[in-house]
N, C-alpha and C positions, 0 to 999 in steps of 0.2 A: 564680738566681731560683727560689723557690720552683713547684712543681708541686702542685694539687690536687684531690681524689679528692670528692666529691658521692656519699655515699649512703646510698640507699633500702634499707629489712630487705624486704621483703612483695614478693615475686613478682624479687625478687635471690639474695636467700641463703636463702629458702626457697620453693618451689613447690605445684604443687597435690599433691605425695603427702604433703608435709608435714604432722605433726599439727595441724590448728584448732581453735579453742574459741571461743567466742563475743566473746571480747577480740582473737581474731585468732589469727595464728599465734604459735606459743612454742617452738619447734623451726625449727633447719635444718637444711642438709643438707651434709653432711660437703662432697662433690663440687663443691657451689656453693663455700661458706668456700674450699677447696682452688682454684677457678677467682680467687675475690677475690686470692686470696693471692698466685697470678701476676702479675696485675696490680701489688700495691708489691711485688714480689722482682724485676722487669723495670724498675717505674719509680719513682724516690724520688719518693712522695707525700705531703701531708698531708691525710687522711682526716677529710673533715669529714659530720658526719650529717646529713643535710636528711628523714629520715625521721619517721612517727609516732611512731617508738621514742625518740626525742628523750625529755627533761626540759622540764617548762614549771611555771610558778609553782604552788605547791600540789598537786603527784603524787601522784596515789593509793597507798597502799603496793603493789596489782599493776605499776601506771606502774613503780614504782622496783626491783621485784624484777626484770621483763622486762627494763627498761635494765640491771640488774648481768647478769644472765643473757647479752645480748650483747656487753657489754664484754667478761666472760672469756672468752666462748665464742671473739670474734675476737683476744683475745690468744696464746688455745691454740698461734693459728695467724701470732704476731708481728706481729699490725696494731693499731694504737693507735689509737684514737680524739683528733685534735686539738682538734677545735672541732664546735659543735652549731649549725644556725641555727636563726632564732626564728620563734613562732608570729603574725610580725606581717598579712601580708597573705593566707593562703587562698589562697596560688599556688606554687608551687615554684620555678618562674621569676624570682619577686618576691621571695620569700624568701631566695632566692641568690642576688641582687641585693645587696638588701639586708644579708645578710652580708659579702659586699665590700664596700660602701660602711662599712662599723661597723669594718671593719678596714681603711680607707682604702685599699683596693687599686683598681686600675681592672681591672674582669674584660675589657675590651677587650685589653690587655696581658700578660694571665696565659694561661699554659697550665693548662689543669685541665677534667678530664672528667664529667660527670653519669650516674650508675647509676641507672636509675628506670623504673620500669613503668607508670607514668604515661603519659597521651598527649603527643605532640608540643606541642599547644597548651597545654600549661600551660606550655611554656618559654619561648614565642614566638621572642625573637632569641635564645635561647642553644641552640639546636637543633643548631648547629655542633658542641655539645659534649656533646650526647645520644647516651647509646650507650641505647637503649629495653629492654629488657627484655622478656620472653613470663610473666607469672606464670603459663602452665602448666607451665614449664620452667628459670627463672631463668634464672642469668646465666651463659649459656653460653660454649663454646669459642671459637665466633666475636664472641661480644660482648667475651669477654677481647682479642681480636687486634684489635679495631675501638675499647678503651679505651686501649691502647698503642699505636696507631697514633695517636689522636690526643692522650697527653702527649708521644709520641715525637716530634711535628713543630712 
């Protein structure tokens, strides 16, 4: 049975030392990438983006430069981007719902973990599979052992 990986660029794979610009962050950080990367080298994943960094109808040429910028960026480091979800409902919760329901999956049944710095309540009942994130610090050591502990089980 497939396993999968939910995630968020902003306050994961880059933090507050990270470069900003007014479109947001455009750099990460080496250390973070390298913690993602433990994560699918420990657990076969499919890495789907529920992030802003998404594609949505009509991208701005910045929109499409920053999403090519983290595609390579996390292939440097052997992680592939499988699937994007959509920008249907303003919830990230819903959204990831809603991507499993569009790939007929029952997320009741699936193992698969959420990377997001986001608060709790956006996820409601999918909290079980939030590992939360610090954007002063992203996605640390213990968030990595607390995202493999739960595809690991």
């Amino acid at each position: 049975m497939d396993k999968y990986l939910f995630l968020d660029v902003d306050g994961v794979l880059n933090n507050y030392d990270t470069s900003n610009t007014c479109k947001g962050f455009t750099t990460f950080s080496d250390e973070l990438l390298e913690n993602l990367a433990r994560i699918t080298n420990t657990v076969e994943v499919k890495v789907v983006l529920s992030s802003d960094w998404r594609l949505f109808e009509n991208p701005s040429p910045t929109d499409i430069l920053l999403h090519d910028l983290l595609i390579n960026t996390l292939r440097k480091y052997n992680i592939e981007i499988y699937s994007e979800t959509g920008r249907v409902l303003w919830n990230r919760g819903r959204e990831i719902k809603a991507w499993f329901a569009k790939h007929d999956i029952d997320w009741h049944e699936t193992t698969f973990v959420i990377l997001d710095d986001m608060p709790p309540q956006e996820f409601e009942d999918l909290n079980d599979h939030l590992v939360c994130t610090n954007w002063i610090d992203g996605l640390s050591l213990e968030d990595v052992a607390k995202a493999i502990d739960i595809l690991s089980n």
